[in-house]
Structure formats: C-alpha cells, structure tokens
C-alpha positions in Angstrom: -77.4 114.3 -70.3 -75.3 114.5 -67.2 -78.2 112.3 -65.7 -77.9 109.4 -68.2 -73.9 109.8 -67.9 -74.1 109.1 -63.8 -76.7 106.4 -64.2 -74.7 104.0 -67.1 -71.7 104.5 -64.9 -73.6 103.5 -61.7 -74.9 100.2 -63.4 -71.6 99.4 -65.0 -69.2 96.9 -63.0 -65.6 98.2 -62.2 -62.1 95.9 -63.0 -61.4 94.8 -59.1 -65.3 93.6 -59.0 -64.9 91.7 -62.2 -62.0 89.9 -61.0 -63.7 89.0 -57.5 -66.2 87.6 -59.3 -63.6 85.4 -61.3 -62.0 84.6 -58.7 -65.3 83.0 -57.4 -66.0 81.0 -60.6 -62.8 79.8 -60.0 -62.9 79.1 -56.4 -66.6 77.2 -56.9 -64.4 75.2 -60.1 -62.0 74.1 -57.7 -64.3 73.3 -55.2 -66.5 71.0 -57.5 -64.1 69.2 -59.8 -62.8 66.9 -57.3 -66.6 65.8 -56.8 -66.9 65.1 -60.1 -63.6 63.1 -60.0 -64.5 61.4 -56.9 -68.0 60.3 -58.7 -66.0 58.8 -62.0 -63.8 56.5 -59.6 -67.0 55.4 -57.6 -68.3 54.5 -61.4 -65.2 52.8 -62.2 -64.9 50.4 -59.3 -68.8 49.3 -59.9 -67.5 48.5 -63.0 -64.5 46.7 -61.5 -66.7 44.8 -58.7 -69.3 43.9 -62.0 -65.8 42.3 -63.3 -65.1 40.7 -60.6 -68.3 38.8 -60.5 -68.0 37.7 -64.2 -65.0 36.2 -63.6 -65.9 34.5 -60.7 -69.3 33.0 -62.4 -66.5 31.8 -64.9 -64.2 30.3 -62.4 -67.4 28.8 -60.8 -68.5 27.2 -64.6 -64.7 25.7 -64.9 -65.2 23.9 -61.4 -68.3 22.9 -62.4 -67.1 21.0 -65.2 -63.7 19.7 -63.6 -65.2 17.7 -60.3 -65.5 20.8 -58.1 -61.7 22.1 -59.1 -60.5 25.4 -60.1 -58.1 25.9 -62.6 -55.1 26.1 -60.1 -56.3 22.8 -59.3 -56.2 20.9 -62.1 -53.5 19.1 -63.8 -52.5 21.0 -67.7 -53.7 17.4 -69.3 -57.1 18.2 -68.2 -57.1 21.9 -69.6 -55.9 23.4 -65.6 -52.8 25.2 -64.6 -51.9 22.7 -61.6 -48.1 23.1 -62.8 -47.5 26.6 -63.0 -49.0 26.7 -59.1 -46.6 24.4 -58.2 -43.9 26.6 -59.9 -44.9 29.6 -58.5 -44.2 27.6 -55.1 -40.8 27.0 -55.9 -39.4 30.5 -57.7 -38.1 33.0 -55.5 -38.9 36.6 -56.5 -41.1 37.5 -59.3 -42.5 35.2 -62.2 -44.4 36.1 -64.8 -47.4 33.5 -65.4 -50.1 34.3 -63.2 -52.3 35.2 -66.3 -52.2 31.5 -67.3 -54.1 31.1 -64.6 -57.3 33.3 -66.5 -56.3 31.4 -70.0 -57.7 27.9 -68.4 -61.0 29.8 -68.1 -61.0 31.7 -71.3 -64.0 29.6 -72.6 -66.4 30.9 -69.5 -64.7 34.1 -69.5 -65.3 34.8 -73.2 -63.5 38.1 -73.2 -59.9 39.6 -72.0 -61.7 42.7 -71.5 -63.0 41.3 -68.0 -59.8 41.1 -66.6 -58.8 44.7 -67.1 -60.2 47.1 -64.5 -61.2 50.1 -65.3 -59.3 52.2 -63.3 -56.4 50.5 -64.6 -53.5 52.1 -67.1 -53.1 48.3 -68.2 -54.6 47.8 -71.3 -56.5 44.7 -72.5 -55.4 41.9 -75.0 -57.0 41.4 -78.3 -57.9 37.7 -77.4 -56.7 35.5 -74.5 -53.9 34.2 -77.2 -52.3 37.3 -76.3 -53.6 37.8 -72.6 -50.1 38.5 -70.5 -49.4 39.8 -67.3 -49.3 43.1 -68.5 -53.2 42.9 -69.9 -54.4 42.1 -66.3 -55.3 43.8 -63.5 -56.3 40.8 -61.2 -54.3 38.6 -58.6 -55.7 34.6 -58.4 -55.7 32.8 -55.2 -53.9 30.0 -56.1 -55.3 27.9 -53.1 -58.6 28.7 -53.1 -61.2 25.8 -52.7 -64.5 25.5 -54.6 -65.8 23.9 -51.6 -65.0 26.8 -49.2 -67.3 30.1 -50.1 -64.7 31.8 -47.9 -61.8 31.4 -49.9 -60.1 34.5 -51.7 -60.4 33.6 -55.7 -58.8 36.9 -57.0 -58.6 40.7 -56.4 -57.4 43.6 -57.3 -53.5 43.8 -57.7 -52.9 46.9 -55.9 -51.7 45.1 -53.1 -48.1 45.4 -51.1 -46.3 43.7 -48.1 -43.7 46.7 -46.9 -41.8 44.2 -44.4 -40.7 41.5 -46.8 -39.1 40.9 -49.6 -41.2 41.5 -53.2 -42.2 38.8 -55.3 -45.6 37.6 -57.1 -46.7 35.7 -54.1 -47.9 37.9 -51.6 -49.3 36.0 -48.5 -52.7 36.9 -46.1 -52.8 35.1 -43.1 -52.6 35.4 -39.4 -49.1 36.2 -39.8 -49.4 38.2 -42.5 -50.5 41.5 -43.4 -50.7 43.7 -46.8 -52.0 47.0 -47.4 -53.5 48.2 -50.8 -51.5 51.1 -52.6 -52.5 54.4 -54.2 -53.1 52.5 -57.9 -56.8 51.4 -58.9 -58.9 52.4 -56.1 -56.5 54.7 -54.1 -55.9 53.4 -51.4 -59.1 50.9 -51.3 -59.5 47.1 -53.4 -62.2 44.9 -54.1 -61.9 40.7 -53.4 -63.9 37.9 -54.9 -64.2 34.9 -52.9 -65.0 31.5 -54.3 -68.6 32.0 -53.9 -68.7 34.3 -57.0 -69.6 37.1 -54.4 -67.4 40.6 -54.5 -66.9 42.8 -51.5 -65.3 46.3 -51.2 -62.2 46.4 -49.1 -62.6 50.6 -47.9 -59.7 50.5 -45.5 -55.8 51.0 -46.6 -54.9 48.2 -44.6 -56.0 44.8 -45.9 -56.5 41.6 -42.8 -57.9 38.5 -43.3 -61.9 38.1 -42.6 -63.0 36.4 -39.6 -63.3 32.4 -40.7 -61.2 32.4 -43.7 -60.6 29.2 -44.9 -57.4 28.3 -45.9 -56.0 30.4 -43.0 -53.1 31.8 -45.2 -54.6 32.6 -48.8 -51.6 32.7 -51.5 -51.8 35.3 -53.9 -50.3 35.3 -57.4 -49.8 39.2 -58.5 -49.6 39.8 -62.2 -46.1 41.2 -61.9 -44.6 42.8 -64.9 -40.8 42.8 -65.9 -38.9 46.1 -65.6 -39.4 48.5 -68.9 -42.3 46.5 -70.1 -45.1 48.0 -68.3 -48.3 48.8 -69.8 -49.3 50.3 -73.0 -49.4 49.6 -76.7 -47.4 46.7 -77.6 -47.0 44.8 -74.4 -48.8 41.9 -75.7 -46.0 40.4 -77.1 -44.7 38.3 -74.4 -40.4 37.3 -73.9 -40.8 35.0 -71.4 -40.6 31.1 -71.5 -43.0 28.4 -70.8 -42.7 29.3 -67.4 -41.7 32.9 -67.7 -38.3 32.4 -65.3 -37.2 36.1 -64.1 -33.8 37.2 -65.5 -30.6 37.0 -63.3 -29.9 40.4 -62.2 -26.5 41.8 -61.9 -25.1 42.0 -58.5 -24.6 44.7 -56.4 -21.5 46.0 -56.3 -19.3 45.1 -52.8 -22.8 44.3 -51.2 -24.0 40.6 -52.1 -23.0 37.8 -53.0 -24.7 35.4 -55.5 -25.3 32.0 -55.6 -26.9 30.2 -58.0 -29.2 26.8 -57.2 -31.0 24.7 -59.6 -34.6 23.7 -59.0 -35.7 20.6 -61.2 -39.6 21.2 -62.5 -41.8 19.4 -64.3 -43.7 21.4 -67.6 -47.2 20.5 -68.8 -47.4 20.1 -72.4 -49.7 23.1 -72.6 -46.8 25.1 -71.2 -44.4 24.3 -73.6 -43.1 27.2 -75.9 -44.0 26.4 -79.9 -41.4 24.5 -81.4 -40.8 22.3 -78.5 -42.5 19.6 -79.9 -45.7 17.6 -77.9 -43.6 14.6 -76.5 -41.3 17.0 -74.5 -42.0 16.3 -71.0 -39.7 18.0 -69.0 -37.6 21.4 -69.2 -33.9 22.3 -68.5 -34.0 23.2 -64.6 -33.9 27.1 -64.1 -31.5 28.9 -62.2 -33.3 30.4 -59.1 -30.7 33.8 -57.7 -30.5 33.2 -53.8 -28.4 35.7 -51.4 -25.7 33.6 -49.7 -25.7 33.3 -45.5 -22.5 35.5 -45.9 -23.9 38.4 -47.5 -24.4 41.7 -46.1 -27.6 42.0 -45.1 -30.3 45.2 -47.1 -31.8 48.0 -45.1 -35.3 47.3 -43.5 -38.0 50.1 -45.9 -38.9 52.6 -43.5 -42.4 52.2 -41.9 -45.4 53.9 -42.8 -46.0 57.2 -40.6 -42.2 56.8 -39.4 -40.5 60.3 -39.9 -37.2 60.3 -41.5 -34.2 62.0 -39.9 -34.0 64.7 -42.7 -37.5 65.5 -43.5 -39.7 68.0 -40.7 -43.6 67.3 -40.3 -44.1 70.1 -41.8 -42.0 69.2 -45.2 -44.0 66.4 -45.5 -47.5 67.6 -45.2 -46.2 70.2 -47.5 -45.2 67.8 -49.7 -48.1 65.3 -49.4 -50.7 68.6 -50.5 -48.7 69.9 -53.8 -48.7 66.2 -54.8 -52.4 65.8 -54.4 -53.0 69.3 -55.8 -50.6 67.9 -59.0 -52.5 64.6 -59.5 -56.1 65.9 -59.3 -55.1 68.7 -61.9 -56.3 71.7 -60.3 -53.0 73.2 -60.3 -53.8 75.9 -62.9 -57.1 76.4 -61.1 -55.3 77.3 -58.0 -52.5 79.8 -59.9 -55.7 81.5 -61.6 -57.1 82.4 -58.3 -53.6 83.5 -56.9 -52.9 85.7 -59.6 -56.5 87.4 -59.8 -56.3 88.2 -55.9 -52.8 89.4 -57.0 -54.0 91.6 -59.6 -57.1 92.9 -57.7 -54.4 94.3 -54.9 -52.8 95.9 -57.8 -55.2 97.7 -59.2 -56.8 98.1 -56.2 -53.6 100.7 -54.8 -53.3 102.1 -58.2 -56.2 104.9 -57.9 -55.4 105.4 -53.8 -51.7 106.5 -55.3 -53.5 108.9 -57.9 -55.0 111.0 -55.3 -52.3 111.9 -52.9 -51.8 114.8 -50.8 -51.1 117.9 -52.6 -52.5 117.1 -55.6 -55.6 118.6 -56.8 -57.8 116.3 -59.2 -59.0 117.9 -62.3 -62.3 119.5 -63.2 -65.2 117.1 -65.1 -66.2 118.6 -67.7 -69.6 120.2 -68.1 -72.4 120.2 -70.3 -74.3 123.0 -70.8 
C-alpha cells in the first residue's frame, strides 16, 4: 500500500510546477498574438491596394469617356468636379468636399464600399447619394493627368505635414515633404498613380518618386469637421454646396482676425436642393486669415526632438505601455506577473515550515 501511495504522489504535479507551466502558455500567448495581428493588417492592406486599383480602373473609364480628363478635370456641366478644384485652391484651412470628387465616378465605381479601407474606423455610405468625407478613406490628386502614368491619383489619407499649417491640401514636391501617421497601415500607406497601378509606401516618411510628373502633386484629404468623426450616423452631411469651414472663435489675447471675401463661381451640380437650376453663382464665403500684426503660434516640436521635461528614459517607457495597451496584451502580461508572483509565494511557504528547532511529524504507517 505504502508502494502505490509513493508512486501516485511521484506522478502527480505539484502547485509551483503547475503555475510554471501557466506561465509558459502564457508567455508562448503573448509571444504569438501579435503575429497573428501583424498577419490581419498584412490582409487588410491587400485588401486596401485591391481598392485602390478598382478605383483607379474607374477613374481610368471616366477619362476614357471625357477626352482623356479626370474628374477634377472636367467642368460640373459635363458630369466633372472642375469647380470644387478650383475652390479647394482658394479656401484656406480645411474644406469638406473632397468626396465629390469620387461622386463624378460613382457610375464606374459602382459601390461606396471601395472607397473605405479596411483598416479604417470610417464606415461606408449606403449609396454614393450619401458618400461624405467621413465615408472615405482616400485622398484625390487633384492635378493628376491621364496622360502622365506618373501622376499621384489618390492614396491613403493617413498623411501629415508637421511644419505647416493643416488644411485639406497637403502638398508633395521637391519642397515638400509628409510623413504617414500611425492610422491605417501604422506608420506605412499605399498610392495609386494615374496608370491604375498601386504601390506600397513601407517607410514613415513619404518623398516624391524619381520623375514625378507634375513636380508638386496636390492632395485633397477627406478632412472631417470637429465632433463629427466616424461612426453611425455621419452620413448626414451640414455642410453647403461647397462645404465652407465654420469661423472659429478667436483666441483669447493671441490673434487677431480678419475676415476677406473670395468671390466663386458654383456648378449647378453643386448647388444645395432648393436653390433652384438657374442659380449660377453663390454669396462669396468668408475665408478667416491671421492679420500681419498678430502674434505669431509656436513651431510643433520635431519628430525625435526631446522635450525639456521629459528624460529618454520616460519616453521609451512611455512609448512600450502604449504599444503594450493598443495590441491588447495587457492582461496577458499581468497574468504572467502575478503567477511568477504567486510561484515565489508558495515557493517560501514550505522552506518557513521547516525551520530550525522544529521537528516534523511522524507519517503514519500501515501495517
């Protein structure tokens, strides 16, 4: 009996080695889920560069049909969106139109879903009746040429220019530079050139290819006002035929406003319903400028440049619990801490039972 006793106990596995062995499972969990992660974003962005492509083939069909022009191209009389390019010119800041632009092609595009990447929070519209900015993930290049393969058509819209101000036209040039952000692709973007070809930007910072043609491409990002970001309901759209920003309350003791009016001209396609079709022109927006006077803002700090309150080491430490948070694997990480926590534990627990002085009792016997 004593034999059997000895043997089950030999065979059996004690607390501390059960939780070593969890803490294994865990560390292999940790280890493998942000392979699996990293494998759904590869799958997304095929998806987006497959997106891409369809729109450009629809771009392509539209300047087929309109005498080698793209929609930016072509006056709103012959089913283009010439006038809101030309409005986009003039505006300072942010407008809200660019996905006019992707309307003049709805009959080659077929569906809104196209225009929403995958990666994207931004959910799609119901029809292109509905498209806004807020259903679209893509920025147009609003002087690309059909006749140039090398012009930039569109992109993804995670793109940024730290050293100027913000707005919806974002420049790439010689003289200009922009950098993709952390949204979409993290960090990486995908461009379709006029071509209908698609190629995958992997670096953060974003130059212009060797030959591109015009020299400085202008990008119209589908910029979104303040508190109406993505997500059920966004369809509905506020703004007017050519979506003019809101004046925006000065800031107190710091800037002076002036206000300028900008005469435009409106296609009869742009016109809000209700206008009536004989309306040719629009009362002339008022465009928010700083004055010469005013007090000039604070340069954005530079990428890599360390602020005065904030150590290397705070912001490494910071950078790692913020990619830890994102990923998820938090609670994989506390799992592990507190099973070596609890192995230690129990682990001194018998080594204090058999002190010094203290004699351990008999085992029973069998006879």
């Amino acid at each position: 009996m004593s034999v059997m006793r000895a043997s089950v106990r030999a065979s059996a596995l004690t607390l501390i080695e059960l939780l070593c062995v969890m803490a294994i499972i865990t560390l292999l969990a940790a280890l493998l889920l942000p392979a699996v992660n990293q494998a759904k974003a590869g799958a997304r962005r095929i998806q987006c560069v497959d997106h891409l492509h369809e729109i450009g083939v629809g771009f392509v069909a539209f300047a087929n049909d309109h005498h080698g022009q793209f929609p930016m191209a072509v006056p709103a009389s012959d089913g283009g969106t010439l006038e809101f390019t030309r409005s986009g010119y003039v505006l300072q800041g942010d407008f809200y139109f660019c996905y006019r632009h992707f309307q003049a092609a709805a009959n080659e595009l077929v569906t809104p879903r196209l225009v929403v990447c995958p990666s994207d929070t931004r959910v799609s519209a119901a029809s292109f009746a509905e498209l806004g900015n807020s259903n679209l993930s893509y920025f147009v290049g609003v002087n690309a040429e059909f006749a140039r393969p090398t012009s930039i058509l569109a992109g993804d819209r995670n793109l940024t220019n730290d050293y100027a101000a913000p707005g919806s036209i974002a420049r790439l040039g010689p003289s200009y530079a922009l950098r993709w952000t952390e949204e979409l692709h993290r960090f990486k973007g995908d461009l379709l050139f006029s071509d209908a070809h698609v190629e995958e930007r992997n670096s953060p910072g974003l130059v212009p290819a060797g030959g591109q043609t015009p020299a400085v491409a202008n990008l119209a990002l589908p910029t979104v006002r303040p508190g109406n970001g993505p997500g059920p309901g966004t369809t509905t759209r506020k703004e007017g035929p050519f979506g003019t920003p809101p004046l925006a309350p000065p800031a107190t003791g710091s800037v002076a406003i002036s206000t300028v009016q900008v005469p435009r001209t409106v296609g009869l396609d742009g016109l809000p319903p209700g206008d009536g079709a004989a309306a040719k022109t629009s009362a002339p927006p008022v465009v928010q400028r700083q004055s010469t006077n005013a007090v000039p803002p604070t340069p954005p700090p530079r990428p890599g440049e360390e602020t005065a309150t904030a150590s290397q080491f705070g912001i490494w430490l910071s950078a790692i619990a913020k990619g830890v948070t994102k990923s998820g694997l938090w609670w994989l990480y506390a799992l592990l801490l507190l099973t070596v926590a609890a192995a230690v534990v129990l682990r001194k627990r018998p080594q204090s039972k058999n002190k010094p002085g203290r004699r351990a009792k008999p085992s029973p016997r069998f006879r």
